[in-house]
TIMIKE-61824 format. One record per residue: z, x, y of N, C-alpha, C, O, CB in turn; residue in one letter. Coordinates in steps of 0.02 Angstrom, whole numbers, plus 50000, padded with zeros to 5 digits. Glycine has a CB too. Layout:
ZXYZXYZXYZXYZXYa;...
END
This chain:
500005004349941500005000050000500005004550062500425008950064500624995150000x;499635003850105499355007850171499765002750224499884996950209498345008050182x;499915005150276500285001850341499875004050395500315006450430501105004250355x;499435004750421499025006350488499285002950543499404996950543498285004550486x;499425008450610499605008150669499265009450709499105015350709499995010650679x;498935004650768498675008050833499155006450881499275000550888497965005750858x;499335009050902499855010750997499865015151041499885021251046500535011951002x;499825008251086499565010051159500335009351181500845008051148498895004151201x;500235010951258500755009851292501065002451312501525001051350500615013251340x;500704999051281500854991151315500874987151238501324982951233500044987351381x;500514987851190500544985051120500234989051037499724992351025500124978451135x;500724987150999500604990150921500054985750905500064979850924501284989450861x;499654987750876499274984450823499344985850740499094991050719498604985850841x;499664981750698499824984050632499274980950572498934975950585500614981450618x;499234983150530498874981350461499204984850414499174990950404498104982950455x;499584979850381499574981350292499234980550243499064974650233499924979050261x;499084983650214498464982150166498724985650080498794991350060497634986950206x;498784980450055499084981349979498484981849922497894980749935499594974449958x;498694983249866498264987149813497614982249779497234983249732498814989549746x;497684976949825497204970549795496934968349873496764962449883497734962849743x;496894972549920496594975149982496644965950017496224962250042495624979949966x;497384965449999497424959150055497784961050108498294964550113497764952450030x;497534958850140497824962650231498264956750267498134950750267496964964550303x;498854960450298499254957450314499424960350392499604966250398499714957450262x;499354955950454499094957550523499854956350544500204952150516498394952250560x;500184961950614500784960050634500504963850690500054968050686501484961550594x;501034960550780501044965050825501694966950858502204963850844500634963150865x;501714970850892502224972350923502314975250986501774976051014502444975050891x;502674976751010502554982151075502354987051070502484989651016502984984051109x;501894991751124501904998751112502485005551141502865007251187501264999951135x;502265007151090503065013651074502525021751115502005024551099503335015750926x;502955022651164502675029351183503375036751176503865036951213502365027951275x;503265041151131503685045851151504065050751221504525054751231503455048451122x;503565047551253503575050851302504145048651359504335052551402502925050751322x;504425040851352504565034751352505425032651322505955030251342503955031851311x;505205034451282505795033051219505795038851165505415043251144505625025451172x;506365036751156506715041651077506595039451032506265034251028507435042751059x;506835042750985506685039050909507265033750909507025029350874506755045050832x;507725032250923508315026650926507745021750951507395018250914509095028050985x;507715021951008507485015651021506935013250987506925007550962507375015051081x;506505016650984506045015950936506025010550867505765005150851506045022050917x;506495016150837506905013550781507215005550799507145001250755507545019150767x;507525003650860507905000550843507424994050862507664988550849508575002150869x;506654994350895506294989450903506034990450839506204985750802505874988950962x;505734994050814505594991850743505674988150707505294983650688505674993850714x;506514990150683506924986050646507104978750659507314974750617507434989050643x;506994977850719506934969350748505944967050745505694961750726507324969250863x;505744970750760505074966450775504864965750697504794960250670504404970950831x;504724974450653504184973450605504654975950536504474972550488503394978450626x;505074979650520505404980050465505524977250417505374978950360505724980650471x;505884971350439505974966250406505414962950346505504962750285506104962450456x;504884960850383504394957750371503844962650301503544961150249504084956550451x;504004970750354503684974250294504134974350234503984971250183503494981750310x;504464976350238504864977450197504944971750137504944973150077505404978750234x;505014965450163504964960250097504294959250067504234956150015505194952750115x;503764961850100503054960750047503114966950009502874967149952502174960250089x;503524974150044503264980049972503914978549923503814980049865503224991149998x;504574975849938505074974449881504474968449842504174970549793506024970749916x;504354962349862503834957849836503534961649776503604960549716503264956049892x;503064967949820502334969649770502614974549745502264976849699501544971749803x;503224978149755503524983449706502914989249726502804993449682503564980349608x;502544989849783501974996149776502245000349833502614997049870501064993949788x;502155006949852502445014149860502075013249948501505010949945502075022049788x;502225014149991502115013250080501955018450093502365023050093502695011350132x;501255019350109501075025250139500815023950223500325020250223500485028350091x;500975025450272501065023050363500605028650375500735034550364501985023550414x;499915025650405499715029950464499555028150536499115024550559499195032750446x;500185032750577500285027050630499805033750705499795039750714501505024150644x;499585029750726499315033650787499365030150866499065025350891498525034750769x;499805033850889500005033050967499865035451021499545040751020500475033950978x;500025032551082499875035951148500465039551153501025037051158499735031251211x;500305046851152500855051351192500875053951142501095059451158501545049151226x;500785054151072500795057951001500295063951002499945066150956500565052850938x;500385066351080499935073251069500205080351057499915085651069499545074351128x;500885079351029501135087351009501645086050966501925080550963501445092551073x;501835093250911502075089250850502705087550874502995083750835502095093050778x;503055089050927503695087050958503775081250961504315078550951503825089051016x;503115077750978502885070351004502935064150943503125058350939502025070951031x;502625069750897502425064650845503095065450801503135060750762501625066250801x;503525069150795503925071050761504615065450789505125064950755503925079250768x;504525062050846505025058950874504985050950844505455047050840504955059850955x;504235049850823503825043350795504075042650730504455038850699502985043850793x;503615049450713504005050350638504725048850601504855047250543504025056350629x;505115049750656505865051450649506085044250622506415042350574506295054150726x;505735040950680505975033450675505585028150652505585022850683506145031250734x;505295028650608504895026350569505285028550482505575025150440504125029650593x;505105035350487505695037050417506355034650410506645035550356505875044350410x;506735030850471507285028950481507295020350469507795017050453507465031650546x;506645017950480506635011750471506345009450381506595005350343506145009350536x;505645014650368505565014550296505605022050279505205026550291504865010850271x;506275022150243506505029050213506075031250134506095037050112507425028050198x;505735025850102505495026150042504485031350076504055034850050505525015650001x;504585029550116503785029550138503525034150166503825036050216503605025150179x;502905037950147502545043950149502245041550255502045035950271501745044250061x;502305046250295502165045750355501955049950380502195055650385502515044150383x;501315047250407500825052550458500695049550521500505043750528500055054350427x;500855055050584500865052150652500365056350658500285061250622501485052050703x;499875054050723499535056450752499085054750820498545051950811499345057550713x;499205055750857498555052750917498535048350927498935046450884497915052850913x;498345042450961497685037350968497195039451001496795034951016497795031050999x;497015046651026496185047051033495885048050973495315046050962495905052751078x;496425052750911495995051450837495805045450800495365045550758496305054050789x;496185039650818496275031550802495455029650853495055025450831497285027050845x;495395031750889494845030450936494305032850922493835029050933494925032150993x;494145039150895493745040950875493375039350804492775039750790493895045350887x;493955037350763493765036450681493485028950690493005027150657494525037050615x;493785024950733493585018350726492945016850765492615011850749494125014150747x;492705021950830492195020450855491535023650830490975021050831492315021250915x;491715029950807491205033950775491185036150722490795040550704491095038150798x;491805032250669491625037150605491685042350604492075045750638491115037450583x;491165044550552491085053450527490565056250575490285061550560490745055150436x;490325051850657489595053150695489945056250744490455054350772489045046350723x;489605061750754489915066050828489705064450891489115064750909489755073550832x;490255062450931489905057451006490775060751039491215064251016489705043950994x;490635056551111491315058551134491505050851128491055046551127491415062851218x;492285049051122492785042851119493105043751178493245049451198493305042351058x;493275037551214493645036151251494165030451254493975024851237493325036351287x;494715031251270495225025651273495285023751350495415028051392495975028051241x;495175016251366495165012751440495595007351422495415001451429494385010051474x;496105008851399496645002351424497075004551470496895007551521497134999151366x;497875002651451498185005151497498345011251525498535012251583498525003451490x;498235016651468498095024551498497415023551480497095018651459498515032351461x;497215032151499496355033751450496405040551437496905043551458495485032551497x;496075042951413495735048051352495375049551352495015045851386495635047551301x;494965055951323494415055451289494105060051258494355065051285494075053351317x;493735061951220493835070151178492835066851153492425062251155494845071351075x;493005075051130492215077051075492495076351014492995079250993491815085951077x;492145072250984492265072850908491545075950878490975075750903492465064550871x;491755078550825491235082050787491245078450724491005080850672491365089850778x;491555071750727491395068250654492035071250605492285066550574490515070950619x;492155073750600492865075450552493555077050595494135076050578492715082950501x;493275080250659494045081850704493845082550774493285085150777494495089750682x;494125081050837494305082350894494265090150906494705093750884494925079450903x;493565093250950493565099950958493755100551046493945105051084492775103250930x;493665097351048493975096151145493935088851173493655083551157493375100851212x;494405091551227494915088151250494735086951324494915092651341495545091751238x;494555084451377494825085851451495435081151475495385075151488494215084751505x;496065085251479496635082951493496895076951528496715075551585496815086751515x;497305073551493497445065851523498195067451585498535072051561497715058951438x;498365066051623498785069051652499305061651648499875063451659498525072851725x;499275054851636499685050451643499565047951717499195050251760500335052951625x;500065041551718500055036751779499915038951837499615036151883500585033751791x;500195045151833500655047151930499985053851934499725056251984502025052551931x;499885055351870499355063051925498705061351903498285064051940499495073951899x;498365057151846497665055651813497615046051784497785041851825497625062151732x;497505045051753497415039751702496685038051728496445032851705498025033051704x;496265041851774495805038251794495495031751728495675031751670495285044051819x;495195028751747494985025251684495215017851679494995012351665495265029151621x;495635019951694496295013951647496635008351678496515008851738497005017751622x;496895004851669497024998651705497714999451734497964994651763496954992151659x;498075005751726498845007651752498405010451805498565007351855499475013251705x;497815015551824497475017251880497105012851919496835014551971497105021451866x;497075005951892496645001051935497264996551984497254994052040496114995151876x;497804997251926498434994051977498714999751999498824997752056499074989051942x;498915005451999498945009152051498825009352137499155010552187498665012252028x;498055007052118497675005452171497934999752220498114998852278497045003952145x;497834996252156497984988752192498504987652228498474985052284498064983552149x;499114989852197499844987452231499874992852288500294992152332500624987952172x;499524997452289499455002952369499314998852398499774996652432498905009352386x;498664995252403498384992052444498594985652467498474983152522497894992052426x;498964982952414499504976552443500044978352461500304973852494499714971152398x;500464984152457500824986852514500754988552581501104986852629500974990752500x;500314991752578499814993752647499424990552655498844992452653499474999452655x;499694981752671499204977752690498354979752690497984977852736499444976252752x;498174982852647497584983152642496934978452604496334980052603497624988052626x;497244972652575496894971752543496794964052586497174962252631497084973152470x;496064959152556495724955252586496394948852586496754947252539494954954052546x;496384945952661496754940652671496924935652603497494934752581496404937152724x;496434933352581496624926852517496644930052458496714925852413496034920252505x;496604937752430496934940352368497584940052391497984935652373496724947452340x;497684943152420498544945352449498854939152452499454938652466498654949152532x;498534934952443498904929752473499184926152395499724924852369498354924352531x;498434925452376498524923752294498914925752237499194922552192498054924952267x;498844934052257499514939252225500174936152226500564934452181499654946252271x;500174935952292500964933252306501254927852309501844927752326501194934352351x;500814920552289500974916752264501064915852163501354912252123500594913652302x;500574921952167500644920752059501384926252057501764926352009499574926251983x;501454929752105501984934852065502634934552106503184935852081501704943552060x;502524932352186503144931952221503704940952194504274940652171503544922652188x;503354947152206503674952452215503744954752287503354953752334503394956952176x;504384958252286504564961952360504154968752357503684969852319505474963752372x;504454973352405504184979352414504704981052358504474983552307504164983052491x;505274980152360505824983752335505824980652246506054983552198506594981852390x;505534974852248505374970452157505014980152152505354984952131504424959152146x;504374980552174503784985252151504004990552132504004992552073503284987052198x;504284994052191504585000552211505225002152134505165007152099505024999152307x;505774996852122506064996752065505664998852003505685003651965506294990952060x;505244992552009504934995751920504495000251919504385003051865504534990551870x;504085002351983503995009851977504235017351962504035022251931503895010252012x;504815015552004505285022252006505995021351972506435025551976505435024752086x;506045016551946506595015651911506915012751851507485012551829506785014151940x;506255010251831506325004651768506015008051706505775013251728505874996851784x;505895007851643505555010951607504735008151603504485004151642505945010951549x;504425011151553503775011051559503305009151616502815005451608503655008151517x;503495012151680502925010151738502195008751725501885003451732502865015551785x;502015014551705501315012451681501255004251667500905000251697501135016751609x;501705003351612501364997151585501554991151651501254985851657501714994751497x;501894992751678502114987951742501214986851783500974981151789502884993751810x;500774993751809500574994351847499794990751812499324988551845500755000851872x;499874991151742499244989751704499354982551705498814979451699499164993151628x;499984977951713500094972151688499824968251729499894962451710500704970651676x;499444968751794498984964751862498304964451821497834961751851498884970151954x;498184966951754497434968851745497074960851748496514959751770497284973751660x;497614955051715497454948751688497214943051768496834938251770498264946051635x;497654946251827497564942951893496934946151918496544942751951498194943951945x;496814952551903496404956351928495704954551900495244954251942496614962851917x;495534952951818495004951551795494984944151809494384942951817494944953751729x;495364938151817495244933751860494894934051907494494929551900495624932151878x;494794936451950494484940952040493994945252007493534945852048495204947452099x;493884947751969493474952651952492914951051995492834956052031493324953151880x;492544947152007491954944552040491954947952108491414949952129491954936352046x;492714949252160492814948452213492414952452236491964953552196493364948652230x;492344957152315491874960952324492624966952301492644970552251491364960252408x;493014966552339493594970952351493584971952264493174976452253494404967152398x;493804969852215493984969552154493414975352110493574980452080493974961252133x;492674972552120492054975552102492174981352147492064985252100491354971152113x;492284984852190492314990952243492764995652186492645001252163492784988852336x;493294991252173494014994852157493944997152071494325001852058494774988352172x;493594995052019493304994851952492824999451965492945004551932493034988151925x;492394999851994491865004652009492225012452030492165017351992491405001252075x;492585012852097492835016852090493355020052039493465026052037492905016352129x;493665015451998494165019451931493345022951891493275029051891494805011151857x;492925019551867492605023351846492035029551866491885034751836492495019951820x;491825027251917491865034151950492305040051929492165044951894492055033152013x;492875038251960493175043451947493375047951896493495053951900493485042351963x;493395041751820493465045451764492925046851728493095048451671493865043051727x;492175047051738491685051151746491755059951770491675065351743491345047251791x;491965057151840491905063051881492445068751864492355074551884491965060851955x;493055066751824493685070851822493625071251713493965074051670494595064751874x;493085067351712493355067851637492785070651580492715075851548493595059951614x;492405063951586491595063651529491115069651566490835074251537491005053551536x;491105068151637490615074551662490725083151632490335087851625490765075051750x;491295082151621491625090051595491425092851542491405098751524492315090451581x;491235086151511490835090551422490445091851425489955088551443490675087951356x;490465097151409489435101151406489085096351382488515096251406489175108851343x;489205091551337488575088551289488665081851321488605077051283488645088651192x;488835080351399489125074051392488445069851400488465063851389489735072351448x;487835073051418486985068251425486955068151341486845062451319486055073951476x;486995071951304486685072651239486985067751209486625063251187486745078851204x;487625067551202488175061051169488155056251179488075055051239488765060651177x;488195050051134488515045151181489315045451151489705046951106488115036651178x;489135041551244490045037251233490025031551196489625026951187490455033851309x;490575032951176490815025851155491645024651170492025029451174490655024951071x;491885017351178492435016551219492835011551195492585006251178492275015451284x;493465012751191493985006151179494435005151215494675009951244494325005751124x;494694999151225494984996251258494934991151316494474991151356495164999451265x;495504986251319495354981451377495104981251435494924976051462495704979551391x;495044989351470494884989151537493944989951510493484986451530495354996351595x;493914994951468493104996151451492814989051437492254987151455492955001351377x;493244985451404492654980051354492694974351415492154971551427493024976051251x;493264972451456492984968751492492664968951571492594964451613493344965351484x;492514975351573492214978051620491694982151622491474985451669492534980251643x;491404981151536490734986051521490234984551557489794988851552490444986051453x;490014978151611489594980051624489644984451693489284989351687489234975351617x;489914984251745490244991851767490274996351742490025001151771490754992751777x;490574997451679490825003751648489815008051642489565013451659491395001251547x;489605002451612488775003951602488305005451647487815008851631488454998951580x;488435002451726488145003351788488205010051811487715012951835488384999051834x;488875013451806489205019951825488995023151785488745028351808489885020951829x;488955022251698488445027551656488065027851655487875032251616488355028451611x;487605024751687486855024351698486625030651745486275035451729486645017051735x;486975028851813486855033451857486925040651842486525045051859487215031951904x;487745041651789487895046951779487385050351708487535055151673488645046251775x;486835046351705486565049651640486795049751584486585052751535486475055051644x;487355045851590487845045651526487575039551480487465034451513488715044251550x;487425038951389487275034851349487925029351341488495030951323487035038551290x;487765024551355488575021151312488405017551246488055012451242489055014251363x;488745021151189488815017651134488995012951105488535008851100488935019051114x;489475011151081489995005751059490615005551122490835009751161490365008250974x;490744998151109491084998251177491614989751109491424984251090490324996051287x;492294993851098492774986151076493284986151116493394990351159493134985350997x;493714980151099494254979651139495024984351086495404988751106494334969751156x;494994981951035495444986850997494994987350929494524984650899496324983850984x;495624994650924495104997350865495374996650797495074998850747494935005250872x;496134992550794496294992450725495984989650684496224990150628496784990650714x;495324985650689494764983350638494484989650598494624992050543494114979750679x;494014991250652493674997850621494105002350591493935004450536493325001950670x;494715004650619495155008350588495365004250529495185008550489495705010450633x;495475001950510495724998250440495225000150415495295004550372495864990250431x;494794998650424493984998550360493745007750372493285010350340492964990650406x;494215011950428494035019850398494375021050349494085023450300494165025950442x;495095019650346495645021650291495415017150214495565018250156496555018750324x;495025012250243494915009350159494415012250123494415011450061494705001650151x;493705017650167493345021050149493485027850144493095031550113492935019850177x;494005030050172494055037050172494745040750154494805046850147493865039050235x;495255036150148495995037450097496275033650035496795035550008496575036750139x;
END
């Protein structure tokens, strides 16, 4: 019995899949190390998904093998904190942490060498050569990079509704769906946990408006930018295509496509999550 994990900073995506390849779908929050410890970790686990696993492998009596891949699981310090608490929740069970740009890559390209990108609430994005990740151009997080990503599109946004900058009847609209202060913002920025996911969480008001002129200005420029700071950097980035996951890519591909056009860049596959494809790599290839 296989347990597959995709996590982001905002949500888990799980699949169990037992020896008669019936699949069993659960979600949860997403777990970042970077974020949290293995306690806490552990201790959302054990409330959200434990339980639940745990009575189908006592059920099927078959042996749990977890391959879980996260945001922030980029060093073994990282992954070793995942690990920790995961072995703490199923102690019987064989566990491999790793990445979600490798979760991104296996599910968008297989064994085909292209570059992957992650556009949800952070982003990513690497060369794959079809068996492994040979480079990288560095993700820096909320506060110094995420270009891409929908924690960088609200970034934007809540600047600009601070600094009265933004068009009379958004601002207005904002602050009737959310009724925040300067000091609501300012808190869960600088003081609350997971900001990012605070800053990504406007994406749903924001793709509402998507149409706006201000909104279309502000999407255009995130990708711009993570062109210009990211995909432009790979030597092979005309030869490759991209291909891309996540909520900000899939519902904004055709932007995402307008900006690759210009930039000479191919776009490949473009989903919203990848624990599909990823399920059906591990059923072909472990």
């Amino acid at each position: 019995m296989i347990l597959i994990a995709d996590s982001g900073s905002t949500k888990t995506d799980w699949r169990l899949i037992d020896r008669n390849n019936k699949e069993y779908k659960f979600n949860t929050v997403g777990f970042n190390p970077f974020f949290q410890d293995s306690t806490m970790i552990a201790n959302e686990l054990n409330q959200l998904l434990g339980p639940e696993v745990s009575n189908i492998t006592q059920t099927t009596n078959e042996e749990l093998s977890i391959y879980f891949y996260g945001a922030g699981c980029s060093s073994n310090e990282k992954c070793n904190i995942v690990k920790a608490a995961l072995t703490n929740v199923f102690p019987k069970a064989i566990v491999e942490v790793d990445h979600d740009l490798l979760a991104a890559a296996r599910s968008l390209l297989g064994k085909k060498e292209g570059i992957a990108a992650i556009l949800g609430t952070g982003s990513n994005s690497c060369h794959f050569n079809g068996e492994q990740i040979i480079s990288n151009v560095a993700s820096l997080g909320y506060i110094l990079g995420d270009e891409g990503s929908g924690a960088f599109i609200g970034k934007h946004f809540i600047q600009d509704y601070l600094n009265k900058d933004l068009p009379e009847n958004i601002a207005a609209h904002f602050y009737e769906t959310y009724n925040l202060s300067k000091e609501n913002i300012l808190d869960a920025v600088y003081k609350q946990p997971m900001p990012s996911r605070f800053l990504a969480s406007f994406s749903k008001f924001i793709n509402q408006h998507k149409n706006e002129n201000y909104f279309v200005d502000l999407i255009e420029y995130n990708f711009e930018q993570f062109f210009r700071k990211h995909i432009c950097k790979y030597e092979k980035h005309r030869e490759l295509e991209l291909s891309c996951v996540g909520s900000v890519a899939f519902y904004y591909s055709d932007i995402l496509r307008s900006v690759a056009e210009r930039k000479n860049v191919t776009i490949g596959k473009i989903i919203e999550s990848p624990i599909t494809d990823l399920t059906s790599y591990h059923l072909s290839h472990t």
